[in-house]
PDB file of the backbone (N, CA, C, O) and the ligand in Angstrom, with CONECT records:
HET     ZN  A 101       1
ATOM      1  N   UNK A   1      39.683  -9.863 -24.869  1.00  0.00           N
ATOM      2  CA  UNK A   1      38.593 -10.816 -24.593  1.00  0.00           C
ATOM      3  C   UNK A   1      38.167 -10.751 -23.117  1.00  0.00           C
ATOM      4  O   UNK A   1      36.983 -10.848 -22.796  1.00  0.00           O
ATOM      5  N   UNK A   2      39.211 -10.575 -22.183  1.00  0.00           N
ATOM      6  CA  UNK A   2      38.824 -10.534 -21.109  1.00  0.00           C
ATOM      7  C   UNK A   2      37.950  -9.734 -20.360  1.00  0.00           C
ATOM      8  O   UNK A   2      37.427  -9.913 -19.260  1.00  0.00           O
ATOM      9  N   UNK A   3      37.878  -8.567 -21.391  1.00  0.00           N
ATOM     10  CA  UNK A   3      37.629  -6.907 -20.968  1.00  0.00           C
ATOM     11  C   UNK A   3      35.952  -7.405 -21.093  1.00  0.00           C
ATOM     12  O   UNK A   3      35.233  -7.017 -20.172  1.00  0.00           O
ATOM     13  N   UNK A   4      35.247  -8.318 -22.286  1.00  0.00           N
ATOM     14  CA  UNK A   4      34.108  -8.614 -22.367  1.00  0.00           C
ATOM     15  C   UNK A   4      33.522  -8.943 -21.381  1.00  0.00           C
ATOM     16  O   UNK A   4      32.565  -8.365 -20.865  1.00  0.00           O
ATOM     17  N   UNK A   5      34.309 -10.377 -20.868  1.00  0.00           N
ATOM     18  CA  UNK A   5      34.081 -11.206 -19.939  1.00  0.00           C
ATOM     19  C   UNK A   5      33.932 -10.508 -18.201  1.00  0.00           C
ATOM     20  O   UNK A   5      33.349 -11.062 -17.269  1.00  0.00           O
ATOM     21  N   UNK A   6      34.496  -9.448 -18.168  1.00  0.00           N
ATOM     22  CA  UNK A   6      34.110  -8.572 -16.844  1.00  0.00           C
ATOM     23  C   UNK A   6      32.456  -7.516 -16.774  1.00  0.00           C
ATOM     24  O   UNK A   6      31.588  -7.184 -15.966  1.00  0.00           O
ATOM     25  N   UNK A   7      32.925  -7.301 -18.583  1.00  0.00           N
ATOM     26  CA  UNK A   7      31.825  -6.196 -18.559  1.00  0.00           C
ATOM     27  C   UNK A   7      30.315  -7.151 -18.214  1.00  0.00           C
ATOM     28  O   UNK A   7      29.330  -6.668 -17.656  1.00  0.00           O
ATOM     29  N   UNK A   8      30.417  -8.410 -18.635  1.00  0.00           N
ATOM     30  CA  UNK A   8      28.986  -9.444 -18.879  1.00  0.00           C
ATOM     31  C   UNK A   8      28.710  -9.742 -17.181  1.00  0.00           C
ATOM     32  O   UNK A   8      27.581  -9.937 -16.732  1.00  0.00           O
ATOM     33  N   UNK A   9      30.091  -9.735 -16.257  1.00  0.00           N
ATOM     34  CA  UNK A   9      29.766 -10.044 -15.382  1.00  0.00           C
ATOM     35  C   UNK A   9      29.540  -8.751 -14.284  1.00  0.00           C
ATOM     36  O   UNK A   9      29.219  -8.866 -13.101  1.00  0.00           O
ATOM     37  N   UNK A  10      29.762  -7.686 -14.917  1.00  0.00           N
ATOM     38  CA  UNK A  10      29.119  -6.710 -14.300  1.00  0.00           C
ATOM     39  C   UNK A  10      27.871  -6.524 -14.435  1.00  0.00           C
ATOM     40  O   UNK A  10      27.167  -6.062 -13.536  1.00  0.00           O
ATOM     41  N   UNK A  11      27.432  -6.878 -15.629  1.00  0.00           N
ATOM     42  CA  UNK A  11      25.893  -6.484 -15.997  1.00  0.00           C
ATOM     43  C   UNK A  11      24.956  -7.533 -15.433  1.00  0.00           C
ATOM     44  O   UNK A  11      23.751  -7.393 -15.640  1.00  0.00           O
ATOM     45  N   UNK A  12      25.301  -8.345 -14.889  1.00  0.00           N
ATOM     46  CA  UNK A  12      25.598 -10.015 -14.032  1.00  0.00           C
ATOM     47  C   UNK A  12      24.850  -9.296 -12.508  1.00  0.00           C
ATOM     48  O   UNK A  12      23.636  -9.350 -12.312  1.00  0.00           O
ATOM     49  N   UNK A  13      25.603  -8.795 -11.759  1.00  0.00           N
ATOM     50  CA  UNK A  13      25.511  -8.364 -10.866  1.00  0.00           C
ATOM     51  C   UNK A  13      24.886  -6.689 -10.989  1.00  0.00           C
ATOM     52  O   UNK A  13      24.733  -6.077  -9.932  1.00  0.00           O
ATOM     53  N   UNK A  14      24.695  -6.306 -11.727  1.00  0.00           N
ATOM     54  CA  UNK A  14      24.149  -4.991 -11.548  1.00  0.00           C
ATOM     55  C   UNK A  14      22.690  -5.588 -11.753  1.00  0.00           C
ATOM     56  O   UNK A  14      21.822  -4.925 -11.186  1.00  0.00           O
ATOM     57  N   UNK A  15      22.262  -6.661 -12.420  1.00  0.00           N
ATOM     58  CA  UNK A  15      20.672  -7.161 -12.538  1.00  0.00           C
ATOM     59  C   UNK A  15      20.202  -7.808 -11.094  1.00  0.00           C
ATOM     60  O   UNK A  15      19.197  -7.469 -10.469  1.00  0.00           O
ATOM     61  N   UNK A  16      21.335  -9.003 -10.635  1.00  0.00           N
ATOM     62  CA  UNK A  16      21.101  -9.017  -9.642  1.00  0.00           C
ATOM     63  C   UNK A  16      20.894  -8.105  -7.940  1.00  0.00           C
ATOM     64  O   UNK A  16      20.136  -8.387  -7.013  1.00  0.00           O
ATOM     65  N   UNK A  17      21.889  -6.993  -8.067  1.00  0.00           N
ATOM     66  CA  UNK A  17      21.595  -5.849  -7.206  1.00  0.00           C
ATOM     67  C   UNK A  17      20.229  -5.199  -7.072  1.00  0.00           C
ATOM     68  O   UNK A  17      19.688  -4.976  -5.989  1.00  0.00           O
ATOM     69  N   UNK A  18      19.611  -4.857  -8.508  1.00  0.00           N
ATOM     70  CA  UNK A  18      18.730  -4.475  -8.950  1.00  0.00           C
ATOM     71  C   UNK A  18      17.030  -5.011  -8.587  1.00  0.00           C
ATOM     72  O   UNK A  18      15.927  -4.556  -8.285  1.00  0.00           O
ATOM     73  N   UNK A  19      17.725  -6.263  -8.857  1.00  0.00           N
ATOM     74  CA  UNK A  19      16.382  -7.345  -8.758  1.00  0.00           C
ATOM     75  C   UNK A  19      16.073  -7.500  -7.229  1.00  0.00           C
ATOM     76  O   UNK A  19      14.925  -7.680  -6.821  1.00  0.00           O
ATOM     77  N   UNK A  20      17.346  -7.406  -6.273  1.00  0.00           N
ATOM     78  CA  UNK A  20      17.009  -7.779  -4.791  1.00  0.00           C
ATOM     79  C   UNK A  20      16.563  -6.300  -4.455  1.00  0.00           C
ATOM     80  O   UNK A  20      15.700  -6.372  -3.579  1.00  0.00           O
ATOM     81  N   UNK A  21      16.781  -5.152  -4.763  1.00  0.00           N
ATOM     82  CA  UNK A  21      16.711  -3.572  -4.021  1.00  0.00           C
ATOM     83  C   UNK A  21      14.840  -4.343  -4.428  1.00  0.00           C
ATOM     84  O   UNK A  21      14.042  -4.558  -3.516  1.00  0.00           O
ATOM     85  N   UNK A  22      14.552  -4.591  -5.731  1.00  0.00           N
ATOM     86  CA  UNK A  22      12.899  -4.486  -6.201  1.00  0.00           C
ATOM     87  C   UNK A  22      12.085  -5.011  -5.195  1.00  0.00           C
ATOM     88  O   UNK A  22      11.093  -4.430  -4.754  1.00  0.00           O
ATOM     89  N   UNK A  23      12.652  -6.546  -4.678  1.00  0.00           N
ATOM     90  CA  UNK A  23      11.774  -7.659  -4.026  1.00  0.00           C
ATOM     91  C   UNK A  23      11.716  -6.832  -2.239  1.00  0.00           C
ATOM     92  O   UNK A  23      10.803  -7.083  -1.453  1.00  0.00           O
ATOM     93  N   UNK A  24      12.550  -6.139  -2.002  1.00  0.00           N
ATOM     94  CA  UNK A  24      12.553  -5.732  -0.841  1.00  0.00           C
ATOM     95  C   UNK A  24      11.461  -4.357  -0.699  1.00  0.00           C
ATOM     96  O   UNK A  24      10.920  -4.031   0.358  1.00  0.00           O
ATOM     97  N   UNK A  25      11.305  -3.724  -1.888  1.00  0.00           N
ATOM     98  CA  UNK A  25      10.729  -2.612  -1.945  1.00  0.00           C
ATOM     99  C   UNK A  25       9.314  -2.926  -1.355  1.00  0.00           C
ATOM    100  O   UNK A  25       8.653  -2.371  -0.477  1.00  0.00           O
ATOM    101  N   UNK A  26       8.989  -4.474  -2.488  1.00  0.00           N
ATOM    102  CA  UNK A  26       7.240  -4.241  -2.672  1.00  0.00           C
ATOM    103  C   UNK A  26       7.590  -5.131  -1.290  1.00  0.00           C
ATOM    104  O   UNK A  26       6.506  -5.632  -0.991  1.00  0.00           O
ATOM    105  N   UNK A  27       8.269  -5.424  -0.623  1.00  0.00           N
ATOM    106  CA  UNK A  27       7.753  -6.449   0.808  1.00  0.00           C
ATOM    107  C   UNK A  27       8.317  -5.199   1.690  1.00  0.00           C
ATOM    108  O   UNK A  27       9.006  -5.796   2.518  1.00  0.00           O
ATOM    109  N   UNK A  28       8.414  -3.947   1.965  1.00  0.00           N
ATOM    110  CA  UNK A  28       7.952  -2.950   3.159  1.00  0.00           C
ATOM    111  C   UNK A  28       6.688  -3.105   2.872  1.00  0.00           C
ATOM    112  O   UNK A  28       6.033  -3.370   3.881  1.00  0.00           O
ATOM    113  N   UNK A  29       5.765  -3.020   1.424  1.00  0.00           N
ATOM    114  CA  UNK A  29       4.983  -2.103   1.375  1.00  0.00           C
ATOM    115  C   UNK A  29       3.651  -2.633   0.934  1.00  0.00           C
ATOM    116  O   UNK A  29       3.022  -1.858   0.213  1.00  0.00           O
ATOM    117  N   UNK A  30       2.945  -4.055   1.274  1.00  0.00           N
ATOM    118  CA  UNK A  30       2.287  -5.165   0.625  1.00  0.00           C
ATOM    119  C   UNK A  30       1.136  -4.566   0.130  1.00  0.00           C
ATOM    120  O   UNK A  30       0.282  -5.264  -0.415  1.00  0.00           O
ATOM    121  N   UNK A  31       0.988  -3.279   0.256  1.00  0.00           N
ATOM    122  CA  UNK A  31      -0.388  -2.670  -0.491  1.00  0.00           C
ATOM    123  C   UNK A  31      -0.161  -2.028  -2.038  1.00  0.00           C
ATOM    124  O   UNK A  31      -0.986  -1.614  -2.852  1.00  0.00           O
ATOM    125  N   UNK A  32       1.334  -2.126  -2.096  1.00  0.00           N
ATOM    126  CA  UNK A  32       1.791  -1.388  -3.306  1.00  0.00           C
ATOM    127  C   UNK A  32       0.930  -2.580  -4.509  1.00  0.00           C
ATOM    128  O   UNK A  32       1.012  -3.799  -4.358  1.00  0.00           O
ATOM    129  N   UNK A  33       0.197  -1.968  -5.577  1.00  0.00           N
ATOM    130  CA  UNK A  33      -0.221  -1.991  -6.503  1.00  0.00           C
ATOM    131  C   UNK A  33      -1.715  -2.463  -6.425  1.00  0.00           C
ATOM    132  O   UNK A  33      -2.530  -2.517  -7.346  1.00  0.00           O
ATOM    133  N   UNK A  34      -1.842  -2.717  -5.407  1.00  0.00           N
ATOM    134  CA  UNK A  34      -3.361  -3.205  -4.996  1.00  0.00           C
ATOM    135  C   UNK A  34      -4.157  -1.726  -4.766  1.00  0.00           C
ATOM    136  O   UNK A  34      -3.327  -0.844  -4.549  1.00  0.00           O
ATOM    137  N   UNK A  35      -5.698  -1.175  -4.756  1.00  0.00           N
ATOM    138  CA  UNK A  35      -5.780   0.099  -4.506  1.00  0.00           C
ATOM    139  C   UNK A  35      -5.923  -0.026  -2.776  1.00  0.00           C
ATOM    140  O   UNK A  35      -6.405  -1.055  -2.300  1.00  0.00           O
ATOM    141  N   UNK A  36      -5.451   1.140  -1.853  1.00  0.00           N
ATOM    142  CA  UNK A  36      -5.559   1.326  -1.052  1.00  0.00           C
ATOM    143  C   UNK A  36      -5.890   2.486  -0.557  1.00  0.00           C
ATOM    144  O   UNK A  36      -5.354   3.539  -0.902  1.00  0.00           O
ATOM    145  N   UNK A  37      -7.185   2.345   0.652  1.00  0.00           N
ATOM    146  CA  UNK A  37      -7.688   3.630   1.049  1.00  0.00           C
ATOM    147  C   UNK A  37      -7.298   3.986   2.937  1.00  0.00           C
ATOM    148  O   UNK A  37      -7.050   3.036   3.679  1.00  0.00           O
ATOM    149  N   UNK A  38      -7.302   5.085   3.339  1.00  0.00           N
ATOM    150  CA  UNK A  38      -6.779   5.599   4.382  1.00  0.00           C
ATOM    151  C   UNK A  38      -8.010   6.335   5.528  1.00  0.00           C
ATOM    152  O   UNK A  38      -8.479   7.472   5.588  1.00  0.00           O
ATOM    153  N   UNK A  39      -8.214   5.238   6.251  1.00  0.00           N
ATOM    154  CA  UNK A  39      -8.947   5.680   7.571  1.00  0.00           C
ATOM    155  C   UNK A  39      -8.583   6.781   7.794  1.00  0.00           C
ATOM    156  O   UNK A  39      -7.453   7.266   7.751  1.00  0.00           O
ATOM    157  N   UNK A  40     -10.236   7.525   8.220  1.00  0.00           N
ATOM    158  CA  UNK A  40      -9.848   9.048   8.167  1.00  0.00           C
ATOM    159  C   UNK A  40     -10.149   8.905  10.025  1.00  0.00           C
ATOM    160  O   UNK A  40     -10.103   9.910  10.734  1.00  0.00           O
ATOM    161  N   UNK A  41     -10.319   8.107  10.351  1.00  0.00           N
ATOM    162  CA  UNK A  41     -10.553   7.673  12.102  1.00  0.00           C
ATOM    163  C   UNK A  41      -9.005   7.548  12.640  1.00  0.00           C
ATOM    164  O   UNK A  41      -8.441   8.328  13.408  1.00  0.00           O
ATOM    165  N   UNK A  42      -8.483   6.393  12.051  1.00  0.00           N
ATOM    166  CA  UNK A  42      -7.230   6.033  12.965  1.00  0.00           C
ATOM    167  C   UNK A  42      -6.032   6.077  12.138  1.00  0.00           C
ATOM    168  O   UNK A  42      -4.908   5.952  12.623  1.00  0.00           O
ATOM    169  N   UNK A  43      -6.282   6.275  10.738  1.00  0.00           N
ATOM    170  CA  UNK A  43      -4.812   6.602   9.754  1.00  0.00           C
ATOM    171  C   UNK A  43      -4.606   5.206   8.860  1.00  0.00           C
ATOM    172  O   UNK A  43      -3.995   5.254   7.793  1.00  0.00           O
ATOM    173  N   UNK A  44      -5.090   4.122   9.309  1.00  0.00           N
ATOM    174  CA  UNK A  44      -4.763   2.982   8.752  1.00  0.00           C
ATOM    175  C   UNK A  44      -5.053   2.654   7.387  1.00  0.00           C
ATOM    176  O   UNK A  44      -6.208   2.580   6.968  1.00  0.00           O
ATOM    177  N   UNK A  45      -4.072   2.463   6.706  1.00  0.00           N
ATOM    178  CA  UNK A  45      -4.491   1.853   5.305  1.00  0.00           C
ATOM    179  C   UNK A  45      -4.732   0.996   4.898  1.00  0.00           C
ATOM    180  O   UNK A  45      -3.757   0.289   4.645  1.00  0.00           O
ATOM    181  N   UNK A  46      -6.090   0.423   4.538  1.00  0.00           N
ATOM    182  CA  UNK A  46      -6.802  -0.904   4.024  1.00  0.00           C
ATOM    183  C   UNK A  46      -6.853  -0.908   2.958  1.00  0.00           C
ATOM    184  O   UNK A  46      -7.059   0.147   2.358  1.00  0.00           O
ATOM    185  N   UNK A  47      -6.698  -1.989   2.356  1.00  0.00           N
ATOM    186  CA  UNK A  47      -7.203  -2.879   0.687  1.00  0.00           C
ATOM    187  C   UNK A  47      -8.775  -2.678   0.551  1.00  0.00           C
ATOM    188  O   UNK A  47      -9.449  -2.437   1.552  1.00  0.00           O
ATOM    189  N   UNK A  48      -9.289  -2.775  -0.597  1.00  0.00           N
ATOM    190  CA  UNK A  48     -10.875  -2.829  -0.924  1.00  0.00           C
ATOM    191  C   UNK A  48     -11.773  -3.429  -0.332  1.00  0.00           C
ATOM    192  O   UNK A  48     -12.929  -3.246   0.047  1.00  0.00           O
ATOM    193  N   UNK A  49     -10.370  -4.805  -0.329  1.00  0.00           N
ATOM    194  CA  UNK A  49     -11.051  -6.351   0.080  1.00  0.00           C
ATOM    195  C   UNK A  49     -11.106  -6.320   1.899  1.00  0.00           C
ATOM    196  O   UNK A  49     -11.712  -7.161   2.563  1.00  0.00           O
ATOM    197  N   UNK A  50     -10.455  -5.341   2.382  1.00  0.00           N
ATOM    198  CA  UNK A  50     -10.671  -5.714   4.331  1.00  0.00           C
ATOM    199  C   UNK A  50     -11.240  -4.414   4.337  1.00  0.00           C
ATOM    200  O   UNK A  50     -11.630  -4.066   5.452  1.00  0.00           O
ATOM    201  N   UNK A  51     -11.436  -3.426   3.232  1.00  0.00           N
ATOM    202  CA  UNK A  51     -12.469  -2.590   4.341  1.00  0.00           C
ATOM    203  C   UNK A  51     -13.817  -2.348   4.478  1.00  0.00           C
ATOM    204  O   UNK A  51     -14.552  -2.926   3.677  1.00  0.00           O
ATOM    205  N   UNK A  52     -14.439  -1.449   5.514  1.00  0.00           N
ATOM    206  CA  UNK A  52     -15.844  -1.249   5.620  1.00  0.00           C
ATOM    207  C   UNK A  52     -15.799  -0.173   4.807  1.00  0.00           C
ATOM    208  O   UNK A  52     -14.850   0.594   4.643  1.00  0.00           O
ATOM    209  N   UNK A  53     -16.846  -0.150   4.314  1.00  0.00           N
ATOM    210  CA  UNK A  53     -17.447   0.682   3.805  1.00  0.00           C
ATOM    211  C   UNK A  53     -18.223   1.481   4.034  1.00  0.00           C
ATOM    212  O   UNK A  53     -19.163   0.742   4.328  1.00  0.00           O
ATOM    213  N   UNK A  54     -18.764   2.903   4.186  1.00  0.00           N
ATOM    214  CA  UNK A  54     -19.361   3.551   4.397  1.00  0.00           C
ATOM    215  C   UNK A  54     -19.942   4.339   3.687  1.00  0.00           C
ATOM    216  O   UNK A  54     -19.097   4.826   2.937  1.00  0.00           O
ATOM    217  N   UNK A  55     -21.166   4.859   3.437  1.00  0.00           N
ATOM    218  CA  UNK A  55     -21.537   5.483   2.342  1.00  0.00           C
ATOM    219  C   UNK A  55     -22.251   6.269   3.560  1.00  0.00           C
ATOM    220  O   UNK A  55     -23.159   5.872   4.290  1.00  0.00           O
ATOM    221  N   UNK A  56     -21.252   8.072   3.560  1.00  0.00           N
ATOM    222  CA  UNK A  56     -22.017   9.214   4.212  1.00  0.00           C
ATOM    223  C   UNK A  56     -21.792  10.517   3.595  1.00  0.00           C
ATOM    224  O   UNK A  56     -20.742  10.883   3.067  1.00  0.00           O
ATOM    225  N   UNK A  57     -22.966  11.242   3.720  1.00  0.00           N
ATOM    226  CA  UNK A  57     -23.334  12.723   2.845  1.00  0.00           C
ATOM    227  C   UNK A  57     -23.013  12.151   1.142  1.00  0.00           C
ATOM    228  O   UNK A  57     -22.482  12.903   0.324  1.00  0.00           O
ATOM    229  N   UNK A  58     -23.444  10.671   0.786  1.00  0.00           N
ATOM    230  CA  UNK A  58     -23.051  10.798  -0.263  1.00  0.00           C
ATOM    231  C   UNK A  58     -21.390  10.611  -1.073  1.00  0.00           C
ATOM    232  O   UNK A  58     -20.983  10.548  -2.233  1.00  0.00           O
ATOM    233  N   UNK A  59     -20.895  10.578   0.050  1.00  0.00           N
ATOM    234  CA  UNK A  59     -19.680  10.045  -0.365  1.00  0.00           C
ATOM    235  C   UNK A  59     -19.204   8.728   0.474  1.00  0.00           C
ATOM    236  O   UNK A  59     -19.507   8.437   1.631  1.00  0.00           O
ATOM    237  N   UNK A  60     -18.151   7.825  -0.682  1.00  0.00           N
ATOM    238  CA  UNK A  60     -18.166   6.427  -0.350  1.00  0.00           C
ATOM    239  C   UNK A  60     -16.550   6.377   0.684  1.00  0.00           C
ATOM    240  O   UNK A  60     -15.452   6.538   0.149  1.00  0.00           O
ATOM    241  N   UNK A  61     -16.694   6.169   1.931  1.00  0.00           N
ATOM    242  CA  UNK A  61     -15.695   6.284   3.191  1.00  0.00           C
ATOM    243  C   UNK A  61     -15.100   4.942   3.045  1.00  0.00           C
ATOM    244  O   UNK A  61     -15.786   4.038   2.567  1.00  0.00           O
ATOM    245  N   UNK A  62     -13.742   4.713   3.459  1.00  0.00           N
ATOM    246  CA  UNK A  62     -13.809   3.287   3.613  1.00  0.00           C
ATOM    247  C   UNK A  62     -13.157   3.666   5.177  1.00  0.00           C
ATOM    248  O   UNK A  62     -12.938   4.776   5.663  1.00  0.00           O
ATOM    249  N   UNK A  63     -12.961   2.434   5.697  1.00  0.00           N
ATOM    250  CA  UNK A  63     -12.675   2.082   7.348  1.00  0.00           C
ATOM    251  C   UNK A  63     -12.263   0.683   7.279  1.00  0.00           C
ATOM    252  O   UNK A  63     -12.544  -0.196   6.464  1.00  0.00           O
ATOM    253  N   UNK A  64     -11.408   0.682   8.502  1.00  0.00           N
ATOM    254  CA  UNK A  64     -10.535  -0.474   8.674  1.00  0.00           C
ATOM    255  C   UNK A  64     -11.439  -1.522   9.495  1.00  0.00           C
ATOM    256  O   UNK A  64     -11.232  -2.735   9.468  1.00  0.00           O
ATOM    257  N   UNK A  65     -12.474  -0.900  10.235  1.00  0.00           N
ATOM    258  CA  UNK A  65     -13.128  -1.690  10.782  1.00  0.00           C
ATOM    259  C   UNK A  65     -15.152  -0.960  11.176  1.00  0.00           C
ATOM    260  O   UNK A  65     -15.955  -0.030  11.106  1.00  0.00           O
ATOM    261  N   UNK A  66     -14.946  -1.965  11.464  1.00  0.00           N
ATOM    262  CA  UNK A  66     -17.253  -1.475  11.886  1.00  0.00           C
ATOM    263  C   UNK A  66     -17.066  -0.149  13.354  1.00  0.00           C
ATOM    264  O   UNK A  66     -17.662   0.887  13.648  1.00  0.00           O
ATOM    265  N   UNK A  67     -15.980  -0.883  13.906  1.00  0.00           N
ATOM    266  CA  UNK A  67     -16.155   0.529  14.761  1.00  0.00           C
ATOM    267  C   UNK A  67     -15.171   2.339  14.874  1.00  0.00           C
ATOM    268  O   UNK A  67     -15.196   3.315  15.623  1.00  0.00           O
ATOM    269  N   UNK A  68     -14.546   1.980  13.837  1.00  0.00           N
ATOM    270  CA  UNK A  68     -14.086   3.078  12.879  1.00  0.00           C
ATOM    271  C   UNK A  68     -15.734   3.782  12.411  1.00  0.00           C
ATOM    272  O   UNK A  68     -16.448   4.762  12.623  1.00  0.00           O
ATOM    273  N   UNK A  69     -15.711   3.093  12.000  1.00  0.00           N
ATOM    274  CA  UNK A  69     -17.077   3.634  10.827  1.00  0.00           C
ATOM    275  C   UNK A  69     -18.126   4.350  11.866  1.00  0.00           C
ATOM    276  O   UNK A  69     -18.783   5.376  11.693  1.00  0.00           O
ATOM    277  N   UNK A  70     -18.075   3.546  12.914  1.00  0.00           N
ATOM    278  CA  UNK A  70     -19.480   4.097  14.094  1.00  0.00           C
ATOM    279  C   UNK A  70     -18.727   5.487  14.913  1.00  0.00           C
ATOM    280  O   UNK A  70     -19.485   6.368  15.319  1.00  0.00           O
ATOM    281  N   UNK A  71     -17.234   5.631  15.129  1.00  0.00           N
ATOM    282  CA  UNK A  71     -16.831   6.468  15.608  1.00  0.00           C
ATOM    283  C   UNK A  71     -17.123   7.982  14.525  1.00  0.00           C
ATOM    284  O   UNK A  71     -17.283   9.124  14.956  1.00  0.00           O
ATOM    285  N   UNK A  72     -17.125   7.672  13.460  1.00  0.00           N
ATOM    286  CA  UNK A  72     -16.778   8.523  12.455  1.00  0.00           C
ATOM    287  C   UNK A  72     -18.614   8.937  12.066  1.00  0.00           C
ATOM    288  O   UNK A  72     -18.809  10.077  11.644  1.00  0.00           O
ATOM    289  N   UNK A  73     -19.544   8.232  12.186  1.00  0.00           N
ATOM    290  CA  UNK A  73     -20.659   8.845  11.984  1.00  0.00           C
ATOM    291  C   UNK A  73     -21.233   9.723  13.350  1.00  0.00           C
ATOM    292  O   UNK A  73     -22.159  10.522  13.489  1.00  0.00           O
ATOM    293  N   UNK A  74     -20.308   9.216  14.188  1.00  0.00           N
ATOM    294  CA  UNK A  74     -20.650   9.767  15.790  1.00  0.00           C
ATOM    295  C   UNK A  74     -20.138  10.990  15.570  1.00  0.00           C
ATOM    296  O   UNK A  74     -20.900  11.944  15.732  1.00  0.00           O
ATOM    297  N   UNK A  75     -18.565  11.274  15.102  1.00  0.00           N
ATOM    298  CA  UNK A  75     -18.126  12.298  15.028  1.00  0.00           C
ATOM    299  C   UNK A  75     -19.274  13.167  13.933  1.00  0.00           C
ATOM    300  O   UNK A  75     -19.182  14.326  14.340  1.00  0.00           O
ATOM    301  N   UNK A  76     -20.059  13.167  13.029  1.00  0.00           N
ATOM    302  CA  UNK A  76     -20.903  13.994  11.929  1.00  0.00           C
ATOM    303  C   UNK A  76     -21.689  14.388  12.923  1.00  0.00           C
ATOM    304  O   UNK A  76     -21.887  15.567  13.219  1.00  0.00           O
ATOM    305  N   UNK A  77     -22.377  13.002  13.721  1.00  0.00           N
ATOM    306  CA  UNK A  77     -23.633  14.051  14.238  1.00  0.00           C
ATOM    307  C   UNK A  77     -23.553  14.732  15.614  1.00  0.00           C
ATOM    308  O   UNK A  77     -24.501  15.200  16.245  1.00  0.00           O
ATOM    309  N   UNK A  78     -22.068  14.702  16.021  1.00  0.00           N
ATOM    310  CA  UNK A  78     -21.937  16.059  17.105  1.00  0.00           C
ATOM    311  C   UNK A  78     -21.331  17.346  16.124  1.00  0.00           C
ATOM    312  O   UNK A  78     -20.765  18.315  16.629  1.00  0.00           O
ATOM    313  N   UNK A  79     -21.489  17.234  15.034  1.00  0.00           N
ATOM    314  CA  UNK A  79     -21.017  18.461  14.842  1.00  0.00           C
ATOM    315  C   UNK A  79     -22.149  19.714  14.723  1.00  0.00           C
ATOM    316  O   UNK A  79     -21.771  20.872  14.545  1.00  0.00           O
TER     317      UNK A  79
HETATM  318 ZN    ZN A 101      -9.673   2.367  11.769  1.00  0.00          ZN2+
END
């Protein structure tokens, strides 16, 4: 009987181990499951909802901010 009573409380603590590794994962990483796009200016990764948007040559840019976006059309037309 006892042999039960260890195994229940292993499976006890292997959920709980489990469950804390999870909660720590998604809090490095607060963009995990939301979509996120990657400034091609400064590297930064924004949500839908904080970035600018840019629509150049036809394709839709996003940016972390308005002057991301102005650096990055500056950079097209010195090229
Ligand atoms: Zn930026």
């Amino acid at each position: 009987m006892k042999f039960i009573i260890w195994l229940i409380l292993g499976y006890i603590a292997y959920r709980v181990i489990k469950g804390f590794l999870a909660n720590r994962e998604s809090a490095a990483n607060p963009l995990k499951g939301t979509e996120a796009f990657q400034d091609p200016v400064c590297g930064v990764y924004v949500s839908l909802e904080d970035a600018t948007v840019g629509r150049l040559e036809g394709e839709r840019i996003y940016f972390c901010s308005h002057d991301c976006l102005q650096k990055y059309q500056e950079k097209l037309q010195n090229k």
